[in-house]
N, C-alpha and C positions, 0 to 999 in steps of 0.2 A: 115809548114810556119805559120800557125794560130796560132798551139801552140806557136810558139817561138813569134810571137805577142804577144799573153796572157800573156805571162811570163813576156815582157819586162812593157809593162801596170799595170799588177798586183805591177811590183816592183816600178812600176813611183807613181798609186797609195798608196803603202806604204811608198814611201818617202815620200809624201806629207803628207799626216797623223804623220808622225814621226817627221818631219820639221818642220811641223808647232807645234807641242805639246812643241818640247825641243830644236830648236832653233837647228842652222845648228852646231856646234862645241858637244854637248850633245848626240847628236842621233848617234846611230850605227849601223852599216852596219846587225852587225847581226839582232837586233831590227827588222829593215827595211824586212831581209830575212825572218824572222819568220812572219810577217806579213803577206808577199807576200806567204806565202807560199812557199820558196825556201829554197836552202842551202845556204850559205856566198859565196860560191865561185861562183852557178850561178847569184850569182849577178853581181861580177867581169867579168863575161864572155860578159856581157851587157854593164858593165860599169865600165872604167878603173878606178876611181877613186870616194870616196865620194863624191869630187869635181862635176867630172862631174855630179854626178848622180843627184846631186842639180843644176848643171847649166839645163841640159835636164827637170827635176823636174819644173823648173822654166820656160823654154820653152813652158812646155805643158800648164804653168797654162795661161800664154798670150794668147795663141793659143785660149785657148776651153774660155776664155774672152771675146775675141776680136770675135768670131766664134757666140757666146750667145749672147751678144750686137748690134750686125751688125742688123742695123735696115737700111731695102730696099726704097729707096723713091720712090713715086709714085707721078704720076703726080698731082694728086689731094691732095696729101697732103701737109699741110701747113709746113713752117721751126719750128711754136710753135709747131704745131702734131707730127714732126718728134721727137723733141727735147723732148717733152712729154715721149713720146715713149721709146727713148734712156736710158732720166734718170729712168725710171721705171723697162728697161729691165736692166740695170748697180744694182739698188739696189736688185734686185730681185737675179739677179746673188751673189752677194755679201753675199746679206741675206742666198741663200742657200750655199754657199760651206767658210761660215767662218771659220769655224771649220778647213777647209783644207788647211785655205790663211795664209804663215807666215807674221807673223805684226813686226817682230826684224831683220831691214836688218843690223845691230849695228854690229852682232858680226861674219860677211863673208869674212873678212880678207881682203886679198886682190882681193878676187871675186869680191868684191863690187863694185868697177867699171865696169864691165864689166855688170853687172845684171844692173847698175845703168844707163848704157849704153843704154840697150836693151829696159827698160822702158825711158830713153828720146825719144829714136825711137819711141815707140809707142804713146808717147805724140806726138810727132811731128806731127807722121801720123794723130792722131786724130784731133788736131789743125787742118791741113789744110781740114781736111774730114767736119769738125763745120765750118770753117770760108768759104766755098765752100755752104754749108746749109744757112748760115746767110746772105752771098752775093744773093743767090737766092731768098728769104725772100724778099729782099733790092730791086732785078731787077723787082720782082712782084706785088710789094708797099703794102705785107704784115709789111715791117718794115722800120720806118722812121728817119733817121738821127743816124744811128748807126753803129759804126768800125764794121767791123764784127772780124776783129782777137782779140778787145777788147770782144767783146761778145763771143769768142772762151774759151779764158781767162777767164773772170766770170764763164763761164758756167762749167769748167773743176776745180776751183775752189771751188765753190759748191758742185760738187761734190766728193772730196778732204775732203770738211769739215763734210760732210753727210757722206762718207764711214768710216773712223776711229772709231769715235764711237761704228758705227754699227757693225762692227767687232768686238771691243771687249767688246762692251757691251750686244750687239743681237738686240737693239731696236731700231728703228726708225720709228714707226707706218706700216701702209698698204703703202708698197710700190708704189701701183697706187696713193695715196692720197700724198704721201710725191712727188713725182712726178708731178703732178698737180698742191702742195705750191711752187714748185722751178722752176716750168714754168711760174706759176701768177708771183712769184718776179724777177726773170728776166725778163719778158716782159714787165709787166706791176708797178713793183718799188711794193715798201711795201706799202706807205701810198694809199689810195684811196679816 
């Protein structure tokens, strides 16, 4: 049972690696198999189709995202510490596994909605998981006269305009500091 775990892993790991380098329609099943270490067909055995293996491919990547970001709140922390927190664990995340995150969702046919789907979901989740943080912020009169779903908004925004880059450029300085400038200007505005 562990092996056949490994096996399924190994090949989830090589899609991603292969997805992300040549873009879902380019990459091949073999490619992927040599990777993983397998033959073409025990790939098939896992997974009925390219398709899928990119849908599940894409599952894992939310999953172990959403798993690496999840920042626990504590009583004593404030919604700017949390939020602090969040965008530093989000660039860090980012920063390390670019290399494995495809950036061309352009050419997944008709998958695209359904991927395109699964990331509204997890915006959505997020939105209410931020504007649940901001409203708390708000009831503890850390923050004064502010939407929270509009502060949901900038904040996921922000970080929208910070990942892209980062991705495919590599750079956006020390992640705690870039974290830090994007909690000062959400809280507190740019000018001072």
């Amino acid at each position: 049972m562990q092996q056949e775990r490994g096996k399924r892993e190994r090949i989830l790991e090589a899609a991603q690696s292969v997805f992300a380098r040549k873009g879902y329609y380019l990459s091949k099943i073999e490619e992927i198999a040599e990777l993983a270490g397998v033959g073409k067909g025990t790939v098939y055995e896992y997974f009925a189709s390219k398709e899928e293996l990119y849908k599940e491919m894409f599952k894992l990547i939310l999953n172990r995202y959403t798993e690496y970001v999840m920042v626990e709140e504590t009583p004593e922390m404030t919604a700017k510490e949390w939020i602090r927190h969040l965008l530093e664990m989000h660039l860090r995340y980012m920063l390390e596994n670019r290399q494995h995150m495809p950036t061309d969702f352009g050419d997944l046919g008709g998958m695209d909605m359904e991927i395109l789907g699964w990331m509204y979901d997890m915006r959505k989740r997020s939105i209410e998981r931020l504007i649940s943080v901001f409203q708390k912020g708000i009831d503890r009169g850390e923050l004064k006269g502010m939407d929270p779903e509009l502060g949901a908004n900038l904040l996921v925004g922000m970080m929208r305009g910070v990942t892209l880059p980062l991705m495919v450029e590599g750079a956006c300085g020390e992640p705690s500091q870039v974290a830090e400038a994007m909690t000062e200007i959400l809280f507190d505005g740019i000018a001072r």
